[in-house]
N, C-alpha and C positions, 0 to 999 in steps of 0.2 A: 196736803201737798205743800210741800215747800215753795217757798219766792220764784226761787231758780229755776225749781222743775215746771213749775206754771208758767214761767215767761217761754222754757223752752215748747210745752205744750201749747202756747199759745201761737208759735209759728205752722201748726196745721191750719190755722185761715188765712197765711200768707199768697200769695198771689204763686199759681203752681209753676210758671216761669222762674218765679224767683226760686225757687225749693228746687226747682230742677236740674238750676246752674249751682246753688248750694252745695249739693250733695253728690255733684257728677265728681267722683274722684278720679275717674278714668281720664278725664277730661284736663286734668290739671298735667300730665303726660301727655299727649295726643298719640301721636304716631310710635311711641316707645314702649306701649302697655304690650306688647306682643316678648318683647325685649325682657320687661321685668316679670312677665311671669313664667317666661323660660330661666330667668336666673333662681325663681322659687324654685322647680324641679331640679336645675344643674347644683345649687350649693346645698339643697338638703338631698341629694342623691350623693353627694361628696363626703358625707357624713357616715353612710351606709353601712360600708365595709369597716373602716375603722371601732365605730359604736356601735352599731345595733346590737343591742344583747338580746331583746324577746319581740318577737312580731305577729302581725295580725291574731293579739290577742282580742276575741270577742268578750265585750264588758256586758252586752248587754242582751239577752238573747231573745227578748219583744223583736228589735229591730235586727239584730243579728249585726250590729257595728262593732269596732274594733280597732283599737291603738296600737301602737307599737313603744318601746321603752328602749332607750340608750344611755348609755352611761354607766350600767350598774356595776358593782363590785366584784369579781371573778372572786372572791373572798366571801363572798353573803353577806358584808359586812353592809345591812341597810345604810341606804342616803337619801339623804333631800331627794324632791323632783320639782320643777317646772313643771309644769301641764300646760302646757301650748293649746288654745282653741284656734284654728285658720276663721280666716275671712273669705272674702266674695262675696257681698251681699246675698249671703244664705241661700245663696244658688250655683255656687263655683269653687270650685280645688277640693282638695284633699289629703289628707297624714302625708300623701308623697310629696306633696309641696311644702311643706310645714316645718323641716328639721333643720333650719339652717345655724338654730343657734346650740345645737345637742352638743358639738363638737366643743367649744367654748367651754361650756357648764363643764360636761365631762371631765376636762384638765383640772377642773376647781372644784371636783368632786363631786358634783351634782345631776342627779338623771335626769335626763328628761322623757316626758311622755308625749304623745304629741296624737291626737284621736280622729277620729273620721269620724262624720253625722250626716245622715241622710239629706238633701236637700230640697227646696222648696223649685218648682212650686206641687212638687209627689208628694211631698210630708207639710204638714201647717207649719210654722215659727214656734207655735207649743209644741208640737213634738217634738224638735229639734230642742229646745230647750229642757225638754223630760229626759231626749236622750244624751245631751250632756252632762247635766246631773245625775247622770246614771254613771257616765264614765270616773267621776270623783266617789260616786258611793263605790265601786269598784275597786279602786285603790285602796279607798278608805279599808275597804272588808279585806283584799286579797293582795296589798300591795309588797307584806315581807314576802311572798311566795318567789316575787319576782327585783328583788334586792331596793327595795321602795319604805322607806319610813314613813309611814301612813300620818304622824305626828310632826311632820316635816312638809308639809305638802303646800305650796307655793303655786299658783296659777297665772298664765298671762293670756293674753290674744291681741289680734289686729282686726280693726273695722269693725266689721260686726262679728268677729271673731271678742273683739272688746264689750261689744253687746252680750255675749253670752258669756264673759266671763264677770259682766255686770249682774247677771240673773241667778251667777252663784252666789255672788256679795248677797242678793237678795236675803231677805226674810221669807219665811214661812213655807218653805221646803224641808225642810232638812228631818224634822220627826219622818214624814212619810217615806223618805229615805234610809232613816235609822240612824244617820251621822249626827256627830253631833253639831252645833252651833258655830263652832269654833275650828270648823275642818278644814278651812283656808286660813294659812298662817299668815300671806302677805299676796299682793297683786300687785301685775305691771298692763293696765290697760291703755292701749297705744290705740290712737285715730277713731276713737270709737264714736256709739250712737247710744245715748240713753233713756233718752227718749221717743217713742215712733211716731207721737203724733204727727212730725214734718215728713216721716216716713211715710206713714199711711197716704199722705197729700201729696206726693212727689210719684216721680213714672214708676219707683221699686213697688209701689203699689199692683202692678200689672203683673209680679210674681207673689206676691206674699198675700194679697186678699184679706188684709187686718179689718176686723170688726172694731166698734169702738172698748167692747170690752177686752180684747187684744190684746190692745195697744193700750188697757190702763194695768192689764196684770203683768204685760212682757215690757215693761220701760222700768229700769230699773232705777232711776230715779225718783222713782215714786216711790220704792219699797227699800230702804233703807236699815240694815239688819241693829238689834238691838246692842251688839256689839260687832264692831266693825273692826277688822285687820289694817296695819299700815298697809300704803297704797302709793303708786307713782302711776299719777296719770300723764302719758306724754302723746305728745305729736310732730309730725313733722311739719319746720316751717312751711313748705310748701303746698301743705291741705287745702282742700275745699274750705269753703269757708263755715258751712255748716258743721263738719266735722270736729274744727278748729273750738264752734261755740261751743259742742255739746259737751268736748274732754274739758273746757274749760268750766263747763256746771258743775258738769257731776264733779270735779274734783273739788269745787267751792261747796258745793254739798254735802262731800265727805268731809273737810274740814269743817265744815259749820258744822256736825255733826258728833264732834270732838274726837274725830279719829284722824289716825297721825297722816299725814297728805303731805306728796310734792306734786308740784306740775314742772313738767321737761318738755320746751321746746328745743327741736335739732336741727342747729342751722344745717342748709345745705343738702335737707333730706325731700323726698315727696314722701307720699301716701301709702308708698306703694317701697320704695327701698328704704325706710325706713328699719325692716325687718335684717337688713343686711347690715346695719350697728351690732349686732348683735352677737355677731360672725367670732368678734374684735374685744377682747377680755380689756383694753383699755377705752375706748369708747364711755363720752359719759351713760348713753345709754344701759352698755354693760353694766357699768360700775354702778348705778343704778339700780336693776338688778339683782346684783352681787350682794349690796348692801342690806337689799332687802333679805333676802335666805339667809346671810350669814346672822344681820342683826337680828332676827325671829328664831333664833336656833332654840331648841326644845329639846 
């Protein structure tokens, strides 16, 4: 284990007051969380009609979940995608909340995917994590069917939607999958958690129920792939403060690791509308982004 990822595991014997106000991201909003996750379902329901090209396709048929994909070419001429994972500490929203940036990419040629996974506390955090790797081998196998360049495949998230798009960065998945190594061209993980130890010791503890082996297989800064894709880790200025550490590890992680890293903080932004930079093709966050699928093109 790395410097970084030990000092961030070493905040599981932080005093659980402290970790509680750390990681309350709700709390950094108070009274407007109602607000921002009605603007999740209003701007990705705004996308709907214009983009949707393929829906409630099941990826995976253990769990029986299911993506949807916009953007694609009325031509079959395969494109990029995005792979959007949502957040809610692994308990809340889903694909319907999730599209706000489809609309944006689409203009600049880009699909996007955007997936649903069962939540906790019905499923463990490993399953949810087997079922999202399942939704990337999915593409990876069946993605020209539905105008997707499987060779092209870009992935983001928020929160712990950034948590599980840490766990595809991961190592030592991907034979058992069939993908290969190299099946994530670039990442954009926003407000994430890399770590669970401070998880495991904080109140998310009361749905997730991590054991200590858990929490040393599901933090993906422990598991760092033997070749690692460029990556933008950002946040918003107005995070939590634990959230704020962990995107700043794991990005000093992945740079120490000698893979290509930016860190993006947005003035101006919380936790939570962060996601609505995204909207906005000029936005650094976009451009961000952009840079990332255009500069990986294959």
């Amino acid at each position: 284990m790395s410097v970084l990822a030990r000092m961030l595991a070493e905040e599981g014997s932080w005093p659980r007051e402290r970790l509680d106000a750390d990681y309350n991201a709700r709390a950094t909003v108070g009274d407007r969380f109602p607000d921002e996750m009605r603007a999740y379902r209003q701007t990705s329901d705004e996308v709907r009609d214009p983009w949707l090209t393929h829906a409630d396709i099941v990826y995976d048929s253990d769990s029986g979940q299911s993506l949807d994909i916009f953007g694609t070419d009325v031509s079959g001429t395969p494109r990029p995608v995005f792979v959007f994972v949502h957040g809610g500490y692994w308990r809340a929203l889903s694909k319907y909340d999730s599209a706000m940036m489809a609309g944006m990419l689409a203009k600049e040629g880009i699909a996007t995917a955007v997936i649903d996974y069962r939540l906790t506390p019905d499923v463990s955090l490993g399953e949810i994590v087997r079922e999202v790797r399942a939704s990337l081998a999915f593409l990876w196998n069946n993605g020209r069917t539905y105008g997707i360049d499987p060779d092209r495949m870009h992935i983001g998230g928020s929160s712990a939607g950034a948590h599980l798009v840490g766990t595809v960065l991961a190592n030592g998945w991907h034979e058992a999958f069939g993908v290969p190594e190299t099946l994530v061209k670039s990442a954009l993980p926003m407000s994430g958690l890399f770590d669970l130890a401070p998880i495991a010791a904080s109140f998310a503890q009361e749905w997730l129920s991590l054991d200590e082996e858990a929490v040393s297989v599901l933090s993906p800064i422990r598991h760092l792939p033997r070749a690692g894709c460029p990556v933008v880790v950002a946040w918003a200025e107005g995070e939590a403060p634990g959230f704020k550490r962990q995107s700043v590890a794991f990005a000093e992680a992945w740079s120490g690791a000698g893979y290509r890293t930016q860190m993006l903080e947005v003035p101006g932004r919380n936790h939570f509308d962060l996601l609505m930079e995204l909207r906005d093709r000029d936005t650094a966050l976009s451009q961000a982004l952009l840079a990332l699928v255009n500069q990986t093109a294959g």
